[in-house]
C-alpha positions in Angstrom: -27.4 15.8 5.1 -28.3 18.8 7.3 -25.5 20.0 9.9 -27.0 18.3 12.8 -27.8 14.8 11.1 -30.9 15.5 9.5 -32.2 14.1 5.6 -29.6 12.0 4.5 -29.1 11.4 1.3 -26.9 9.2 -0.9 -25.3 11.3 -4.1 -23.1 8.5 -5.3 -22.6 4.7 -4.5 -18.9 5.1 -4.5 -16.2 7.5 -3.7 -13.3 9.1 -1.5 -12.2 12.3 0.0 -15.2 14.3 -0.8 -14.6 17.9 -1.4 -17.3 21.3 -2.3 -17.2 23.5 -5.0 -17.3 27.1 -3.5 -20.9 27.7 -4.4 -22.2 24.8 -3.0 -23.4 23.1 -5.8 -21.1 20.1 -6.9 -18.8 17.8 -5.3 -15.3 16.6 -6.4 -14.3 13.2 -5.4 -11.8 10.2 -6.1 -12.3 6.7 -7.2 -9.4 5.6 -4.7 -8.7 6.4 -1.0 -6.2 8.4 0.1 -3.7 6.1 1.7 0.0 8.0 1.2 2.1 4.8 1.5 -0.7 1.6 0.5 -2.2 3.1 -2.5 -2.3 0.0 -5.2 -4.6 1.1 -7.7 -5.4 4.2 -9.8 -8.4 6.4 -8.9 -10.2 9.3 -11.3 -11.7 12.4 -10.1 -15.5 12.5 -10.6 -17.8 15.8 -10.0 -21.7 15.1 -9.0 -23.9 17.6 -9.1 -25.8 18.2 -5.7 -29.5 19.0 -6.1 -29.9 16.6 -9.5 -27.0 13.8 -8.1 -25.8 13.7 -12.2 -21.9 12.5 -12.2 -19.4 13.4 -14.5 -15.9 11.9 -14.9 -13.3 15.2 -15.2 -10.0 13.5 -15.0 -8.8 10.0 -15.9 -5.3 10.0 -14.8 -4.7 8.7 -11.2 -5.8 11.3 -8.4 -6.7 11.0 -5.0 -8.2 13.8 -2.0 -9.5 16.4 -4.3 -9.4 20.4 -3.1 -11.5 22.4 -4.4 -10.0 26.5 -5.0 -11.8 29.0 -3.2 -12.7 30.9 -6.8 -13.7 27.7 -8.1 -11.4 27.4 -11.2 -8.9 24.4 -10.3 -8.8 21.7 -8.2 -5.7 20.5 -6.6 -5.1 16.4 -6.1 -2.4 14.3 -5.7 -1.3 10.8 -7.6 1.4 8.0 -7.8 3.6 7.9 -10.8 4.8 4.6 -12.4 8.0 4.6 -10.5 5.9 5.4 -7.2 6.1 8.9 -6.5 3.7 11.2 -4.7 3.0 14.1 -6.2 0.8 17.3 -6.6 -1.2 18.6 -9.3 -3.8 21.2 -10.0 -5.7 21.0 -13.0 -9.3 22.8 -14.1 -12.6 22.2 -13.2 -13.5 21.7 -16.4 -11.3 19.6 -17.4 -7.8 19.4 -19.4 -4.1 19.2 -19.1 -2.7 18.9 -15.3 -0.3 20.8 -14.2 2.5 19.6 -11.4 2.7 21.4 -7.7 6.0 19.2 -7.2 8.6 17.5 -9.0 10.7 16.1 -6.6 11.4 12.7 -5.2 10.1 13.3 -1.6 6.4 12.2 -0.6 4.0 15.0 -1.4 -0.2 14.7 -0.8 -3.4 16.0 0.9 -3.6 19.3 -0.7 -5.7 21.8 0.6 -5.7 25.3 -0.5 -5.7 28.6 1.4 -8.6 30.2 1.6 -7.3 33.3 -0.2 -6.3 30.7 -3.3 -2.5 32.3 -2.9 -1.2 29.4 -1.5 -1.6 25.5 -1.7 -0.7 23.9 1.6 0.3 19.9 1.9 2.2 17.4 3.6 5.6 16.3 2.6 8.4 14.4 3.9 11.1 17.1 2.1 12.5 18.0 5.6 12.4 14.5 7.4 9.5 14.1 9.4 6.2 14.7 7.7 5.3 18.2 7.8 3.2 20.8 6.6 4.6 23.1 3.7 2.9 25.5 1.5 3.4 26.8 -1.9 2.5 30.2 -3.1 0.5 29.3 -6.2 -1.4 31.7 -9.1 -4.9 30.2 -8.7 -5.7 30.3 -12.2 -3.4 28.9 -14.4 -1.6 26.9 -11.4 1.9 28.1 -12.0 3.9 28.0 -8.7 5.3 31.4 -7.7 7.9 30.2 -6.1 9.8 27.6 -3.6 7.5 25.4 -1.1 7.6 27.1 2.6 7.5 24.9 5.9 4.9 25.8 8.5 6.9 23.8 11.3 4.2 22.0 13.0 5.4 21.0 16.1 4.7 17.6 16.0 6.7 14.4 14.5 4.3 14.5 11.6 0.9 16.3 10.5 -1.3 15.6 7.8 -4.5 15.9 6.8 -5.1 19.6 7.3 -8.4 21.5 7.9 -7.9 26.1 7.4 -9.7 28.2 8.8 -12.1 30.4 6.8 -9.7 33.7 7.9 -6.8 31.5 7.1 -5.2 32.4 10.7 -5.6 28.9 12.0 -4.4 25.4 11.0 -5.7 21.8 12.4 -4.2 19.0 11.5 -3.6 15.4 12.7 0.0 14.3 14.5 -0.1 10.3 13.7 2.6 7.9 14.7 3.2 4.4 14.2 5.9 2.1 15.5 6.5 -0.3 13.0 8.7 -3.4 14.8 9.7 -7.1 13.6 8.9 -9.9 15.8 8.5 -13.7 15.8 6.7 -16.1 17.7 7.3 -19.9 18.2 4.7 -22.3 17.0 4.0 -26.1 17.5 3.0 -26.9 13.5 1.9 -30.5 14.9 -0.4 -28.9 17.7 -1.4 -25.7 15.6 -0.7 -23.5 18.9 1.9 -20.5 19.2 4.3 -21.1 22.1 5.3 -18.1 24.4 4.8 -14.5 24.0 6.9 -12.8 20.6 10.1 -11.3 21.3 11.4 -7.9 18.6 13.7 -9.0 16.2 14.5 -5.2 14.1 12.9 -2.7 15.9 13.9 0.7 17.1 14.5 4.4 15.4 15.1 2.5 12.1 11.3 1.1 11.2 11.6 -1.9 9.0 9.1 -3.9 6.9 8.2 -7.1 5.2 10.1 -9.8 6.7 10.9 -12.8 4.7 12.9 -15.9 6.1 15.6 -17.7 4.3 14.6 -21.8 3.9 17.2 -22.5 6.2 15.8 -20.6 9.1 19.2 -18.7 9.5 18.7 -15.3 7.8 15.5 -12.5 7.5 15.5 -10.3 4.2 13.1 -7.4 5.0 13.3 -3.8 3.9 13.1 -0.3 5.6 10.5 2.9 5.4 9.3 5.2 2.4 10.9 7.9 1.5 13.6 5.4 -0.1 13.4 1.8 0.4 16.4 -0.6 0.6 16.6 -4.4 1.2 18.4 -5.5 4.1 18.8 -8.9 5.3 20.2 -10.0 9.1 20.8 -13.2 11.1 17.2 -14.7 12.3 17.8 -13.3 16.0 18.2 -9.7 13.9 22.0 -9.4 14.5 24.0 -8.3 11.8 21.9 -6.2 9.3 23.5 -5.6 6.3 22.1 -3.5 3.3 22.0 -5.4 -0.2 20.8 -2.4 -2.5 22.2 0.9 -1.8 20.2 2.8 -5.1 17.9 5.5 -3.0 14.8 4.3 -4.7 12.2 2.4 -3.7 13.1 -1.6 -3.4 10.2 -3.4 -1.3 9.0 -6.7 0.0 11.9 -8.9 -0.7 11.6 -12.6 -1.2 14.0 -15.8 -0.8 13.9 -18.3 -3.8 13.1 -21.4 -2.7 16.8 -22.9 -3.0 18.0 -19.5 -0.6 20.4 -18.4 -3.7 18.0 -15.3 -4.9 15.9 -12.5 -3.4 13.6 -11.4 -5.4 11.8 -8.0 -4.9 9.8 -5.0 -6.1 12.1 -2.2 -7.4 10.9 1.3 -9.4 15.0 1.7 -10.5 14.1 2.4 -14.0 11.0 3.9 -13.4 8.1 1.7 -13.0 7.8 -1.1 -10.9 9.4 -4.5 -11.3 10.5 -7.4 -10.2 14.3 -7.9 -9.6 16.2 -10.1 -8.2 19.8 -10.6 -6.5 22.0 -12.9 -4.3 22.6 -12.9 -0.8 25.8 -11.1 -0.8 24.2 -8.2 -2.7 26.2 -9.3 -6.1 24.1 -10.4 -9.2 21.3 -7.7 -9.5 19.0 -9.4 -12.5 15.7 -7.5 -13.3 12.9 -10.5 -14.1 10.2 -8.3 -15.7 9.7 -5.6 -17.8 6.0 -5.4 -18.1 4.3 -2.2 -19.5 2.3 -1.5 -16.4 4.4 -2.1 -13.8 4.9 -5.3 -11.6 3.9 -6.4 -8.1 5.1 -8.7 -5.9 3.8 -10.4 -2.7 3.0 -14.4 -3.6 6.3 -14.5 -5.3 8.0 -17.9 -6.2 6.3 -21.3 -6.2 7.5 -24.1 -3.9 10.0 -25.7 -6.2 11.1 -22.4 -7.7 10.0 -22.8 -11.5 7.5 -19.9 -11.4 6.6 -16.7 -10.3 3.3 -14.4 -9.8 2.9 -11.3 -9.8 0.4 -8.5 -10.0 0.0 -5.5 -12.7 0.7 -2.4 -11.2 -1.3 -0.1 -13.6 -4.7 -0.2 -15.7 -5.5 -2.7 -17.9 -3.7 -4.7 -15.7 -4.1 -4.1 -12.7 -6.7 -6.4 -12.0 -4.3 -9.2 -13.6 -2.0 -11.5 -12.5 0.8 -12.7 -14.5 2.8 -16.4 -14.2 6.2 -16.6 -15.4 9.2 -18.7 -15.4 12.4 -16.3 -13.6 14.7 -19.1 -15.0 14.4 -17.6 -18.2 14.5 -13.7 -20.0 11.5 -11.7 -19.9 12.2 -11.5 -24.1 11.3 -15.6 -24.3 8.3 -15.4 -21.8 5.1 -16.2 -22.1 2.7 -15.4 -19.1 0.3 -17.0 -18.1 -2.6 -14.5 -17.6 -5.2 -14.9 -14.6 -7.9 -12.4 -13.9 -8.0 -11.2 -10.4 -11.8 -10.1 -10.6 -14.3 -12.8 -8.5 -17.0 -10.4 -9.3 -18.3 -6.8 -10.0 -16.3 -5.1 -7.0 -14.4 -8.2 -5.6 -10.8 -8.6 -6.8 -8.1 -11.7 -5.9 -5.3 -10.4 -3.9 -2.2 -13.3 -3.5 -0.8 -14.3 -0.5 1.6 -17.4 -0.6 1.3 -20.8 -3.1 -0.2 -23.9 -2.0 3.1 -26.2 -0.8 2.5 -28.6 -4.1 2.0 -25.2 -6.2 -1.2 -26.3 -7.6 -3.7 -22.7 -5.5 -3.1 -19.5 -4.4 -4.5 -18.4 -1.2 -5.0 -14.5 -0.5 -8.1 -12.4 -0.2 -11.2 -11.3 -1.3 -12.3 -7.4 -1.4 -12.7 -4.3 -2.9 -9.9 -3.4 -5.7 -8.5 -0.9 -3.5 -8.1 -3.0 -0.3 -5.4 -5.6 0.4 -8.1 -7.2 3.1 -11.2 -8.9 2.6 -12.6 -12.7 2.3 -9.8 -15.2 3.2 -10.0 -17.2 -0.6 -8.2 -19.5 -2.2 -7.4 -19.7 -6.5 -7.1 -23.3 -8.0 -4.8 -23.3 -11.3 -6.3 -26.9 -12.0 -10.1 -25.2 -12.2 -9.3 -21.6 -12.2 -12.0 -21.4 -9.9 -11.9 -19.1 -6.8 -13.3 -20.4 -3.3 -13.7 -18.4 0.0 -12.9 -20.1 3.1 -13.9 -17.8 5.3 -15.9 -14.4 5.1 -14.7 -11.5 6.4 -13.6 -7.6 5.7 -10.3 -7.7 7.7 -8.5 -10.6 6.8 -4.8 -10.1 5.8 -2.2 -11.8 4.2 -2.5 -15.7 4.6 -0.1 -19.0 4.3 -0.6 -22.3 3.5 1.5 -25.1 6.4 3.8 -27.6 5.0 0.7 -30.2 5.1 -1.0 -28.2 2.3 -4.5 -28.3 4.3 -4.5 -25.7 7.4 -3.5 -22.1 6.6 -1.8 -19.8 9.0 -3.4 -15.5 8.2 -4.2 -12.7 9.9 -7.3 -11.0 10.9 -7.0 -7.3 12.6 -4.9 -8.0 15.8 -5.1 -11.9 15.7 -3.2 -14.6 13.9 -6.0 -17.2 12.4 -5.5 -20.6 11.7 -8.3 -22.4 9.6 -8.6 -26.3 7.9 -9.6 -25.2 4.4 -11.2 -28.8 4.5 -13.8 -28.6 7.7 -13.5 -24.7 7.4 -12.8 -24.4 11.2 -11.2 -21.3 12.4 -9.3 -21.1 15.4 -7.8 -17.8 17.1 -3.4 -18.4 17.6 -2.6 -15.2 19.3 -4.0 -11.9 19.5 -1.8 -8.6 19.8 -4.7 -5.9 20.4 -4.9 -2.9 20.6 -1.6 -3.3 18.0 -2.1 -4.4 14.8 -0.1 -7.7 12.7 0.4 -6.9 9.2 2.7 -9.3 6.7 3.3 -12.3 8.3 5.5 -14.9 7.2 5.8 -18.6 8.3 9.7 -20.6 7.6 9.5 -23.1 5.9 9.6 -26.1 9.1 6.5 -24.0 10.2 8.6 -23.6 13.3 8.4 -19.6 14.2 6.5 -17.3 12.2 7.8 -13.8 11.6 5.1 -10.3 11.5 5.2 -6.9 11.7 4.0 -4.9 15.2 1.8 -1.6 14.6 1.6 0.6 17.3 -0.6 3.1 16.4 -1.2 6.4 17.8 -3.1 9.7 16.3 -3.8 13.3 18.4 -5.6 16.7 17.0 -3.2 19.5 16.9 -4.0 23.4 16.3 -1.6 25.7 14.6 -1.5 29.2 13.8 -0.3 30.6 10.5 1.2 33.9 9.4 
């Protein structure tokens, strides 16, 4: 469109981070947004021409937020490995063989170059807080000339970069978000929370993912990216001990039903899998090896016999997989069930059913964890949506295997999957609740607090 809103037109019907060739004539885009820490899927770089809107795919591999160079010879992207690193690459216009910005295990993205094409500047967490670095960079081949600098924004993190044409001058985006467990009591007879929540882990060490033990006494959760490691504490948060002490990434841990296992996500050997280990941090058992990686979120069914999780990578990452984590992953045989609902909707699992028979999660785009609150039957394997909406997050069946508990935005949800009435719990606006978590008597349920905050910072560089 023109610069003051005029003649817009559409150039593709899907696509991210959209970035211009020097002349002005193409645009370089990705298939997948540009989330640094809740990218789930892998995105390709496309290039549509502008005045005939004819699109061509230039790279295959995973890639997200496209820079274009100022001569026009390489773009510069960045992508998540099997093992979950984020990393920059440049690679030609016209196609071919990548080549890597960084190698190292801290979180690297958003890639911008200078406008003089010496340098590449992104954000990285290789210092501590996220900050911006640049490295000085041959613009044609995409050889680095040498070790990444740090610009030292003042700020407790900057990303998402915008230069200057004269180079001189540097905006970027300061965003910070408190990340806190809480819990709330609820009445599972009434359907009503009771009180306000109360912080369980909070503080200058952010924590995720909380998971309750089926006793009620103990809270397996895990801290914040760079390197992720799976704690576990007393219900009230006291006593946090750490279980894996590996300096990789080990997320969203999981009690077994019978509270002798936690299971969790774990990129130790590279890609991601599920493991698994006891209470007291002994036993560490890995209970998949798949090819492609493995997710988890639903986890373990009610009585403990099975387990779902999600592929992590293309052709299966619109898959998800059923096994038995009684036995070796040499003797299985998953059960396969395809995530897609339809072109451009995909299945994404919350919790089982208490008498393990559905899945309930959402409905959405591949590349969202949100969408249409939905349920999956294994005795059809048939998907139904309950209720329709964009923002719905993860969602739990209560113990009478007819109302779920889930999250919309700022709200906790309760609906009867059998009238389909939807009534609002609690609401925590302007935060946000993300990964909520019933125990098992239904008695307090356990979330995550966002408190979100984002400012526009100028910088000058020499």
């Amino acid at each position: 469109m023109g610069r003051t809103g005029e003649s817009v037109r559409r150039l593709t019907d899907a696509g991210y981070n959209p970035a211009w060739s020097p002349d002005g004539t193409r645009i370089v885009y990705g298939t997948d947004d540009a989330l640094v820490l809740g990218r789930r899927y892998f995105g390709e770089l496309w290039i549509v021409t502008v005045a005939t809107g004819e699109k061509r795919r230039m790279f295959e591999g995973d890639a997200a937020q496209p820079s274009w160079s100022p001569n026009g010879q390489r773009i510069a992207y960045w992508s998540v490995s099997g093992g979950g690193q984020r990393r920059i690459w440049t690679i030609a216009a016209a196609g071919g063989t990548a080549v890597p910005v960084t190698s190292d295990e801290a979180v690297n993205w958003n890639p911008i170059w200078s406008p003089d094409g010496r340098f590449l500047l992104f954000s990285s967490n290789r210092g501590g807080p996220m900050n911006l670095w640049r490295m000085p960079i041959d613009e044609g081949t995409g050889a680095t000339l040498g070790p990444p600098e740090a610009l030292s924004a003042p700020s407790s993190s900057a990303a998402l970069m915008s230069v200057s044409a004269d180079g001189h001058l540097v905006g970027y985006t300061s965003f910070t978000s408190n990340q806190t467990i809480q819990r709330v009591a609820f009445d599972p007879t009434t359907g009503s929370v009771i009180g306000e929540p109360v912080t369980v882990v909070g503080g200058s060490r952010p924590f995720q993912a909380p998971s309750p033990s089926p006793d009620g006494h103990w809270l397996a959760f895990n801290n914040v990216a760079p390197q992720m490691e799976i704690f576990m504490s007393r219900a009230d948060g006291s006593g946090i001990r750490q279980l894996t002490t590996d300096h990789v990434r080990n997320r969203f841990p999981q009690w077994s039903p019978d509270g002798r296992q936690i299971a969790f996500m774990s990129n130790r050997n590279g890609s991601y899998q599920i493991w698994s280990i006891k209470p007291d941090g002994s036993g560490l058992r890995r209970l998949t090896d798949s090819k492609t990686g493995a997710g988890l979120f639903a986890g373990w069914s009610p009585d403990g016999s099975k387990l779902v999780f999600h592929g992590m990578e293309p052709p299966d990452a619109s898959k998800l997989f059923v096994i038995d984590p009684r036995v070796d992953w040499k003797d299985q045989t998953p059960m396969v069930i395809s995530k897609i609902i339809e072109p451009g909707v995909e299945f994404f699992e919350s919790s089982w059913s208490p008498d393990g028979h559905q899945l309930v999660g959402t409905a959405g785009p591949p590349v969202e964890d949100y969408g249409s609150l939905s349920v999956y039957s294994f005795a059809t394997r048939q998907f139904t949506r309950l209720y329709e909406s964009k923002d719905t997050g993860n969602a739990f069946f209560l113990n009478d295997g007819r109302r779920i508990l889930f999250q919309e935005k700022s709200k906790l949800m309760l609906i009867d999957s059998q009238t389909r009435a939807v009534r609002e719990l609690m609401s925590i606006a302007p935060d946000r609740i993300s990964l909520s978590w019933p125990t098992r008597d239904n008695r307090t349920i356990y979330f995550m607090r966002h408190v979100e905050q984002a400012d526009i910072w100028l910088m000058r560089s020499k």
